[in-house]
N, C-alpha and C positions, 0 to 999 in steps of 0.2 A: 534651688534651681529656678524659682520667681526671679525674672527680669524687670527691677520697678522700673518705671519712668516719670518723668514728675509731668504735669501739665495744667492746666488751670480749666476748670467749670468756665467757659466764658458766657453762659449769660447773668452769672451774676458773681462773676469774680469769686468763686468758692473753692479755696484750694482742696484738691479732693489727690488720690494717689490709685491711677489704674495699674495694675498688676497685668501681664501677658504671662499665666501661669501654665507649665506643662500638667497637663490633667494628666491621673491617674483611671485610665477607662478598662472597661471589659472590651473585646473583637467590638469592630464596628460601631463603635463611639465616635464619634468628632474629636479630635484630639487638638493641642494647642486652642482653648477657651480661653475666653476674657474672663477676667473674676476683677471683682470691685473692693479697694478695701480704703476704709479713714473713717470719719466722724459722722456716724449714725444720721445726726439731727441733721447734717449738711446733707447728708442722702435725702432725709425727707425732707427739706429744704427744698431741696431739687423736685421733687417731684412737685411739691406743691404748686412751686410755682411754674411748672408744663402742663400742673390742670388749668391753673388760672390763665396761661395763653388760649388755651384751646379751648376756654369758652369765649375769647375775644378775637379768634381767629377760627371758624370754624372749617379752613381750608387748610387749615398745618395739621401734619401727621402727628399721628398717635404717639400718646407718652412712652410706650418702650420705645417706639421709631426712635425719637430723638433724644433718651438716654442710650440707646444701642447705640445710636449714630457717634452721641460725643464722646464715649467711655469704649469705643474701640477704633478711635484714630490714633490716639499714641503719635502725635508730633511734636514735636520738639519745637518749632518755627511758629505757632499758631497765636494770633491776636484775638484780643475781647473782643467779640461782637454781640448784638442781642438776640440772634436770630438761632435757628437751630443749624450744623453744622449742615452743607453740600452733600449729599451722600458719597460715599467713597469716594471722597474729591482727594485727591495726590497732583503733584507738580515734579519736574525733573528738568534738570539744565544740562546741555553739551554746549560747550565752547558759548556761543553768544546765544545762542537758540534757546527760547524756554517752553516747556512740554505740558499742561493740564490735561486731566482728566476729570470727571464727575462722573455718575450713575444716576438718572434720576427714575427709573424704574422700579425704586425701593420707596416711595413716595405715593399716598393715596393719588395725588394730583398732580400730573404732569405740570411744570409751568407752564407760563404763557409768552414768557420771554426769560432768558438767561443774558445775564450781563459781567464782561471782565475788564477791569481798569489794573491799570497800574497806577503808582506814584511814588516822589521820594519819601512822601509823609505818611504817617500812618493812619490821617482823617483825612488824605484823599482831596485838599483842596482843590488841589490843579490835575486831577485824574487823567488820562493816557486812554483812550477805549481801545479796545482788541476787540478783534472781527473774531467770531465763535464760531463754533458747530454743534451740534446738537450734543453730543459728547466729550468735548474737548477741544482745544486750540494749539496753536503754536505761534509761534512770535518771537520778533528779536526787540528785546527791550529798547528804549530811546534813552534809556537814562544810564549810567556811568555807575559802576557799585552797586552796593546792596537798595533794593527797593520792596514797596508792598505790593503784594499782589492783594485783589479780593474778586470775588466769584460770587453773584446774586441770581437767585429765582425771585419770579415774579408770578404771582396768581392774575385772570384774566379782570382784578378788578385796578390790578397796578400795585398790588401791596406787595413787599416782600416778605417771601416764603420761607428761603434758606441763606445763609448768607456763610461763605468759607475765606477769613483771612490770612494771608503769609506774608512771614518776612523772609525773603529769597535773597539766597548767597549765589554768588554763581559757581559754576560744577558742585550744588550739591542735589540729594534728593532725600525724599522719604522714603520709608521702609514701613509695610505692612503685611499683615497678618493675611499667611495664605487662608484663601475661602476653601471649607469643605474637608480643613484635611481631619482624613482619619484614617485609620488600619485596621488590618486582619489579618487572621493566620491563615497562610497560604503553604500547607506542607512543612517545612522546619524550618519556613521565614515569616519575614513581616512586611507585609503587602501594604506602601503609602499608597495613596490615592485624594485627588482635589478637585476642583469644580477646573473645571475650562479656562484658559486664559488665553482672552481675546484677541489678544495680540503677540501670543506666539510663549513660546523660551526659546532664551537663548541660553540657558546652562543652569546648572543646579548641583548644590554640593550637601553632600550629605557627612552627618559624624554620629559618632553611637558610643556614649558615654563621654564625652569630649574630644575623642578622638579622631582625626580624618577617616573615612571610612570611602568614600570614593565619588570624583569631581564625574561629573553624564554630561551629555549633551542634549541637543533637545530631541534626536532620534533615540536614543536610550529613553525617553519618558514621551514618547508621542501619543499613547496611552492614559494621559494623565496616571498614573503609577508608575509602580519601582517595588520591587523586592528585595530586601535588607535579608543578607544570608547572616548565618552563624550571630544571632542575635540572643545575647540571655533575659532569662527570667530577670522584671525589674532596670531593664535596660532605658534610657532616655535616647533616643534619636531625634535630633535635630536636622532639620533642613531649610536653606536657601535656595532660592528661586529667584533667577533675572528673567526678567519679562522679555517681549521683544521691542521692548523701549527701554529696556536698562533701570527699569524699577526693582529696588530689592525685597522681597517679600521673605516672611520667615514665618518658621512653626514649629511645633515639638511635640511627640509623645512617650509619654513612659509607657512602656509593656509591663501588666500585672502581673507580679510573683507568682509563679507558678503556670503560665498561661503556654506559654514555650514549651516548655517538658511533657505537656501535655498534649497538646497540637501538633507537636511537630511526631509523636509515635502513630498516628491516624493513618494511616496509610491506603489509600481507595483503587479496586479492580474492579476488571469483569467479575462478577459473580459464576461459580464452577458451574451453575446451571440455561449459564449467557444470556440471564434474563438481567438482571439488575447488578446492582454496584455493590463490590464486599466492601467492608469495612475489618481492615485488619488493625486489632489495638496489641497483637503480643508482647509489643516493648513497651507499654503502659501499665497507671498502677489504677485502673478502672477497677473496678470489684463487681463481684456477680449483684447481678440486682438494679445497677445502676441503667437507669432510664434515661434515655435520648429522646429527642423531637427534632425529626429531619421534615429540609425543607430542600426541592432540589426546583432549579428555573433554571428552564433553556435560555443562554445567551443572547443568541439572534432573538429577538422577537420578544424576550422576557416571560418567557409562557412556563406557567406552572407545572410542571410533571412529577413532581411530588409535595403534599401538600401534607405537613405536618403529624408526618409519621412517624408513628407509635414504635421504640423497639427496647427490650428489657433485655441487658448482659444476663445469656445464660451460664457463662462460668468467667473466674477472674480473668484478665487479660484477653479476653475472647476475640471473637467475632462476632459480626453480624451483616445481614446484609437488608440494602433498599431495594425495594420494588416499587415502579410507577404505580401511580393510579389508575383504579376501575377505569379502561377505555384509553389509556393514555402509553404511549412506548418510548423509553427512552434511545432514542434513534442515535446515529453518529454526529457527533457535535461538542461543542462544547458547554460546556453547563457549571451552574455555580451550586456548589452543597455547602448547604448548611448546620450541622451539627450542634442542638442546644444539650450542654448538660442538664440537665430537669437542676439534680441536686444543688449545684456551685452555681449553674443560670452562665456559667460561659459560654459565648459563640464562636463556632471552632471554623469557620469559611473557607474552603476550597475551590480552587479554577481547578475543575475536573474533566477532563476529554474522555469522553465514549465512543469507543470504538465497536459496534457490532461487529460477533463473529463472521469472518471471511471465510467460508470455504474452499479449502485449498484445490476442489477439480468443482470446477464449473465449467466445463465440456456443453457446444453448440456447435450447429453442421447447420447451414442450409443449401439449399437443391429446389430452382423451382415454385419457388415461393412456400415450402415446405422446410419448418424448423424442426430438427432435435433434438432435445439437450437432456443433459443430466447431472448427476452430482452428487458426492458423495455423502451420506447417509449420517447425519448425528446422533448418538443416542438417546435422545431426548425428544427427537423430532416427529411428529406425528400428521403434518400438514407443511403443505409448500403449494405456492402459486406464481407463474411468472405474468408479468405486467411487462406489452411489448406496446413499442409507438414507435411513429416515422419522425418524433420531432424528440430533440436530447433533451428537450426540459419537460418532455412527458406533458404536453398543455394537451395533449390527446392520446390515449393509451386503450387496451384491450388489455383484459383480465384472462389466463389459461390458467382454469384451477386442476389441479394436479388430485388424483384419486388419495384417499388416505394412506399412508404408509408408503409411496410411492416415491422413486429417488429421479425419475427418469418420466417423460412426457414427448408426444409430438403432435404438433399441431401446424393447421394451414393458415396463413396471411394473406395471400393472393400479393404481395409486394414482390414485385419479380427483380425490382433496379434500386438502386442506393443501399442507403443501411437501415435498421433496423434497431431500436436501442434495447438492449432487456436488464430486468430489473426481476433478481427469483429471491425471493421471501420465504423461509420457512419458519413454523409455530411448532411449540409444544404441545400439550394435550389441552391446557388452555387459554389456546391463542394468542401467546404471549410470542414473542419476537424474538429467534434465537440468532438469526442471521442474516444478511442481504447479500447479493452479488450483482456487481453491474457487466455489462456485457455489449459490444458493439458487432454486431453483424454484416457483412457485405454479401446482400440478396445477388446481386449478380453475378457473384460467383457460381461457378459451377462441378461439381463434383465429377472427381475422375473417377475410373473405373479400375477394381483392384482384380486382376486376374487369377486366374486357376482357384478360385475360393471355395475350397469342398470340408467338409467336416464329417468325423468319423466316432463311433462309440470307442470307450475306452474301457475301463474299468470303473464302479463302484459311482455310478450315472453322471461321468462325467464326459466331456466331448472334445476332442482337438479339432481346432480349424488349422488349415493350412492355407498359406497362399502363393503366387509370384511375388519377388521382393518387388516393393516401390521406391525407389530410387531417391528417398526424402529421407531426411531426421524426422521422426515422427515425435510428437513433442505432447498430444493428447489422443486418447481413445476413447469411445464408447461403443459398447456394443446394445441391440436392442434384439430381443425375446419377444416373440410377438405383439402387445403392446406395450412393454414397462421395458423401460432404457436403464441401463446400468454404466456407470462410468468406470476404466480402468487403470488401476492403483498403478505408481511409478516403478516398483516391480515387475508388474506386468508388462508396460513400455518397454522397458530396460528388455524384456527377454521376446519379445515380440520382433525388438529391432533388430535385434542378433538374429533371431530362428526363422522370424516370419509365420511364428505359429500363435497361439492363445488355449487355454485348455480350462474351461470350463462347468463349474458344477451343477448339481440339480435338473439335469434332464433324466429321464425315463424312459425306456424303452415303448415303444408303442402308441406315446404320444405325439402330436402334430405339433411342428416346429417353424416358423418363420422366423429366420435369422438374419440381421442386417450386423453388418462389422462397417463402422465407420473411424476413420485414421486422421489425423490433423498436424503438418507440418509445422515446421519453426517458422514460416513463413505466412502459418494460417490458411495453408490450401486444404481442401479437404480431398477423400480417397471413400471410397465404399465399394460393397460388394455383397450381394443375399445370396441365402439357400431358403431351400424349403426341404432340403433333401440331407440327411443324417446316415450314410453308409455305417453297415456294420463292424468291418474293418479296415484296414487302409494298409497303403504299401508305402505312406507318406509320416510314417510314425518316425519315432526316433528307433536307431540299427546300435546293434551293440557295441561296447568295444573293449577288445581286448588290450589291458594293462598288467605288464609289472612296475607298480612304483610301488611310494612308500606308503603307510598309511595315511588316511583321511582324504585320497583321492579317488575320485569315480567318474568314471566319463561316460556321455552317451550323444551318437552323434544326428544330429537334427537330418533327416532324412531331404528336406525339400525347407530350405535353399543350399544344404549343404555344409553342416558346421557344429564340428566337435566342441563341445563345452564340459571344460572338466571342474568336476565340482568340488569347494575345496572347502573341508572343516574347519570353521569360523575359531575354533581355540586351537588349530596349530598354525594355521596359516592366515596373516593378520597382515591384510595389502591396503595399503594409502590408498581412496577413493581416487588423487589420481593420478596413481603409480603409471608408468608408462611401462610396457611389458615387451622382453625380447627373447627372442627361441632362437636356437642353435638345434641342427642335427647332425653326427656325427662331426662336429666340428665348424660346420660348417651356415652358413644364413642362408638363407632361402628369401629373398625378396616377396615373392610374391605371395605368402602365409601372413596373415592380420590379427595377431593376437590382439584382444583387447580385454580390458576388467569389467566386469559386471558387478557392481556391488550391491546391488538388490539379490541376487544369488551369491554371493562371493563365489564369484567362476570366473575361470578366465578362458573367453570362446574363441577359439581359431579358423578361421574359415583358408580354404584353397588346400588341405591335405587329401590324398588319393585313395578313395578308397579300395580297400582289398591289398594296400601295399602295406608292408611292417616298416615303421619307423623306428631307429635302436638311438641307444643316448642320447636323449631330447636333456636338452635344458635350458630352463625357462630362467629367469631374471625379472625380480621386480622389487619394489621400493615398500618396506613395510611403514606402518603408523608413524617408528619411531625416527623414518628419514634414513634408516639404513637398509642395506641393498643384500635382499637374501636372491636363495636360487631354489628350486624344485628339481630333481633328477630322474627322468623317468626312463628306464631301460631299455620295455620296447612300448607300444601303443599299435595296437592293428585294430581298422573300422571294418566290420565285417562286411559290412554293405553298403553301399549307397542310395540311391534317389534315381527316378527313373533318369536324369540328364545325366547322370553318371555311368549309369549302366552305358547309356549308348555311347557316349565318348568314347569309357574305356573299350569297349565293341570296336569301337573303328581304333582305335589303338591297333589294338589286339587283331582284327581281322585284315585292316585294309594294309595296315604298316610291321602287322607280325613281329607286335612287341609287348614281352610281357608287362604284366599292371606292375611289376616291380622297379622296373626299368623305364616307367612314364614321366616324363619334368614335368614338375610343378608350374614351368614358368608356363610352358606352350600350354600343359591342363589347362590352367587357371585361365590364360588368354582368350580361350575358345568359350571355357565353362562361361565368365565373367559376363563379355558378351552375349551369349545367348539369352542370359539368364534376364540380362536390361534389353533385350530386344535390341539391339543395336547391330547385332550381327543376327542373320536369319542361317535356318538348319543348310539350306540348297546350298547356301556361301560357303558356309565351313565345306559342305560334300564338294562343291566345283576344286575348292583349292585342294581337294585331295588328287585333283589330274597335276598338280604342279610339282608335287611331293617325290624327288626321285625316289625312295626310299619305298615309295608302293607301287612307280614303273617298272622296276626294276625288278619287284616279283611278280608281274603279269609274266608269266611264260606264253601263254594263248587266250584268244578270244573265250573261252568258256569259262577257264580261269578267270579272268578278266570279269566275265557277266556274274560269275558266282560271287566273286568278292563284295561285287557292288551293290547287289543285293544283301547278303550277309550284312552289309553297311546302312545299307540305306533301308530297307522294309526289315532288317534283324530274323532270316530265312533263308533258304534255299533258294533255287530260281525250278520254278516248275519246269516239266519239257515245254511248254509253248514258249512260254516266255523267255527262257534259256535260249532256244534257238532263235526267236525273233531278235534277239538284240546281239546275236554273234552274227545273225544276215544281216544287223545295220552296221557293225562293224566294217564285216567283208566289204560290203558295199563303198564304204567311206574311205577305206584304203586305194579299193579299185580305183575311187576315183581321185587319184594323189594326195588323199588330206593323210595330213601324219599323225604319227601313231599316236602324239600326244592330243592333238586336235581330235582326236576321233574321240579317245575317251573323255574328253572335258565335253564334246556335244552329246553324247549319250547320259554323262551324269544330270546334263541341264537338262534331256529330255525327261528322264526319269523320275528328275525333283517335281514333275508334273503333274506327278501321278495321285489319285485319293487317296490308294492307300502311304502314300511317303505324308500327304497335308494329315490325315488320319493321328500317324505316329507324332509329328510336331505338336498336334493341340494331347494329346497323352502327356507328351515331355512335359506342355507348359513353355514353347516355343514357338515363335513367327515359323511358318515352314518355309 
């Protein structure tokens, strides 16, 4: 696999024979090495006489300098001189143009002058001078055919230092030995990598065992490395390198037998406890007992975070995992691990990214210069603190330390405008770093208000809230418990959005409660609403319902906003997350019914059916796991009850239009319900348009009639005697004076919607009156 080259000793004519040999190294060796091979005495030959220069010159580099220098140009072109070679002096030719380079930074003593002649002879009679640079030149020969070049340092007393001669062909160049290169095991490849070149690549071709293996460009290796995949134990790879001058550079390394097979089973995570890095060896033939020394350095920065740690395989093919150092965390980043086997002495080198856990609800509200947040609980966690600032690189921050064991905090800022950045940290029992979350705030926003928000005891000390629906995708929740904030699971969303309810555990009868419910759109608006007050029952609960289906169904209908959810047993009934779902009643669609799938409950919740009506041959339509289209059948379903907005609708059904709850359309229900419910339509609106309605002029027989009705409607009662008669004498009156009949009752419904007790009944329902 030695590549000889032949080339001559030139300060004293000493044919010697430099080898450019592929060395056989362990990870992170220099690979492709010079090695020296010929006649011993000619070796010390050579050295002798670079002592005896350099006590007659005590401004010329050192004896390795300029045996390194001459014993790893490898040129083929190179003439006798006496002097020691140019440091990595190379030459290249395009069309007429010729291209030098030198290094002389590799040299105790910079020169004092550098000098470049040409000529057609090789003693340089009738020399040619070329204007230089401090590193190099270029120039269009004067002479016709091959010529010498030669290249001189001078020291500040005039003497020459270095001297580099060639005989130049035109379009040819030299080829040298990439600087730096070496490898490492990177996961189940082999990671090149080489010093900088200063002037660029323009391409680079790689082969692995002789074979082409694949041509990059110089965005493929911007890097200075490359990763060679599917590389075996004992493998040679070679690699060429064109500069960005069209210089050819080359190198080679073999990979140690067995070095692969072993490296490439390493396999690095999160550790199960989110503190440190697992080291999974199961597909290796490591054996219990065997000793490691890990070494891990941050990337950016080079900084040490783990420094030579100690770990013994406690069983064959095991694991094990790293932990930073006393004081030290291994944060999000990238990082370099290093793996010594103790026994074999191999180094096993990984480009490793760390990722700290994210927690998946990191939930925050502000209102006021006033933050919420919370989040949810790892079991490991025992500490958490949020770090907030007005500026995103944190060059100024405030620390909120968060009580022990606590998932949830609120604290004040006094920033009423812009944003806010946060940064919540939680530790385990030894303050190690299990997790980060970052977070951006807009203080100016302002929190709406959630209406009707009352909450009730339940059974076995838990509490339902109820509210008015908010007219948003609620996308985050948290609720807060007089000081400690609790965030609420996707579950909980999922049935929140449907119901507009939440049901809660751990309270106690007889204790004192402040409760804030805060809600967070897709949009990032925020919603809230407190109690301090926990009723003992409610009329806001879920109502029953009566079902014949088949097994594994049960429903029960959300009282306030209105909306049967039928619960469906997870092993018979198996719906695509997202199934699209379609109901039929007696044959027939009902537009205005919104089935949709819950699959945090596997239910599927309807809203707009009527309560107190029986519904017969329901059937529902939806799309299982498998992409095929099953059905549910269900006979009848009757909701025993509804929610106060229910009750009075069907009231004024029933009383003002003298039509039973069975005989109500879902489409006009649902129009009225819909609206009220988003405030969009207020109570007086719908009651005016019931003076429009032939269907309820038509059973006014007389004024009394007339006032009983509307009351029945409107206050849900009788009309006392005063009031009975006052509003048939503003009747009379209205006619007396030509208003008609219909005018008369649409100005007495307006009067009437004026009333306390009609605004009274509106804020009960949970409506604008």
């Amino acid at each position: 696999m030695a590549s000889n080259k032949k080339s001559k000793n030139l300060r004293k004519g000493i044919a010697t024979t430099t080898a450019v040999a592929s060395a056989v190294l362990q990870a992170g060796v220099v690979a492709g090495a010079t090695v020296s091979s010929g006649n011993q005495a000619n070796q010390n030959q050579l050295t002798q006489d670079q002592n005896n220069q350099n006590q007659t010159n005590q401004n010329q580099v050192s004896q390795d300098q300029v045996v390194n220098n001459q014993l790893t140009q490898n040129q083929v072109n190179k003439t006798d001189s006496n002097y020691p070679e140019v440091p990595y002096f190379y030459y290249w030719t395009t069309g007429d143009r010729v291209y030098i380079n030198w290094d002389y930074g590799h040299i105790a003593n910079r020169p004092s002058k550098i000098e470049a002649v040409i000529d057609k002879d090789s003693n340089f009679l009738n020399p040619g001078y070329i204007e230089v640079k401090p590193k190099g030149a270029e120039f269009t020969p004067n002479i016709q055919g091959d010529f010498y070049l030669r290249v001189r340092f001078f020291d500040s007393k005039g003497s020459v230092t270095h001297e580099s001669i060639r005989k130049v062909s035109r379009n040819s160049t030299e080829t040298r030995d990439i600087r730096g290169l070496k490898y490492e095991f990177v996961g189940a490849g082999v990671k090149l990598s080489w010093a900088n070149f200063v002037d660029g690549i323009k391409s680079v071709r790689i082969s692995v065992d002789g074979k082409a293996y694949k041509d990059l460009t110089a965005s493929d290796v911007s890097s200075n490395s490359y990763i060679v995949e599917n590389v075996k134990d004992g493998s040679e790879i070679k690699i060429t390198i064109i500069n960005g001058n069209g210089l050819e550079y080359n190198g080679s390394v073999i990979v140690k037998e067995g070095a692969i097979q072993q490296s490439s089973v390493m396999k690095l995570g999160l550790s199960s406890d989110l503190v440190g890095i697992n080291v999974d060896l199961s597909n290796s033939n490591f054996k219990s007992g065997n000793e490691f020394l890990v070494d891990v350095v941050e990337k950016n920065g080079n900084t040490p975070v783990v420094s030579q740690y100690s770990v013994v395989l406690s069983e064959d093919s095991g694991s094990f995992n790293i932990y930073p150092d006393t004081g030290k965390t291994l944060f999000s980043g990238e990082y370099s691990v290093k793996i010594k086997d103790v026994k074999t002495g191999n180094v096993y080198t990984y480009d490793y990214t760390h990722r700290l856990h994210n927690l998946s609800n990191f939930v925050y509200s502000s209102n006021n210069g006033e933050v919420v947040a919370s989040w949810n609980k790892l079991e490991p966690m025992v500490y958490s603190d949020i770090v907030w600032s007005t500026s995103e690189d944190f060059s100024n921050y405030n620390t909120v330390e968060v009580l022990e064991g606590r998932s949830g905090v609120k604290f004040n800022t006094d920033v009423k405008t812009g944003n806010i950045y946060l940064l919540l940290t939680t530790y385990d029992k030894d303050k190690r770093v299990l997790s980060q979350n970052y977070g951006v705030l807009d203080m100016s926003q302002v929190r709406s208000q959630i209406n009707n928000f009352k909450a009730y005891y339940k059974t076995n000390n838990t509490v339902e809230f109820t509210w008015d629906k908010v007219n948003a995708n609620i996308q985050k929740a948290m609720i807060m418990v007089n000081d400690n904030a609790f965030v609420l699971s996707g579950a909980e969303i999922g049935i929140l959005n449907s119901t507009n309810t939440l049901t809660v555990g751990g309270f106690e009868k007889g204790n004192k409660y402040d409760v804030t419910l805060y809600l967070i759109d897709e949009e990032g608006k925020s919603y809230s609403a407190s109690t301090s007050s926990i009723s003992e029952s409610s009329d806001s609960q879920s109502s029953n319902v009566i079902l014949v289906a088949p097994n594994g169904i049960s429903g029960k209908y959300i009282l306030n906003p209105g909306v049967l959810s039928l619960l469906l047993d997870q092993n018979i009934y198996d719906i695509s997350q997202n199934s699209a779902i379609s109901i039929t009643i007696d044959g027939k669609d009902i537009s205005s019914l919104m089935p949709v799938f819950v699959k945090e409950t596997n239910a599927i919740n309807i809203r707009g059916l009527v309560p107190g009506k029986t519904y017969n041959n329901i059937v529902i339509e939806y799309m299982d796991s498998k992409g095929e289209t099953k059905s549910i059948k269900i006979d009848s379903l009757l909701i025993s009850k509804g929610g106060n907005l229910d009750s009075f609708l069907i009231n004024a059904y029933n009383r003002a239009l003298s039509r039973e709850t069975q005989n109500i359309d879902e489409e006009g229900y649902n129009y009225w319900k819909n609206g009220l419910l988003s405030k969009n339509i207020s109570l007086s609106y719908f009651i005016k348009n019931l003076g429009y309605v032939p269907e309820f002029m038509d059973l006014v027989k007389s004024p009394q009639e007339l006032v009983t009705r509307l009351y029945n409607v409107l206050v849900l009662r009788d009309p006392e005697p005063q009031g009975l008669q006052f509003w048939v004498n503003v009747y009379n009156e209205l006619i007396a004076n030509g208003v008609s009949h219909t005018e008369s009752v649409t100005k007495i419904l307006s009067d009437m919607t004026t009333s306390n007790e009609f605004a009274d009944l509106a804020a009960r329902i949970g409506v604008n009156p």
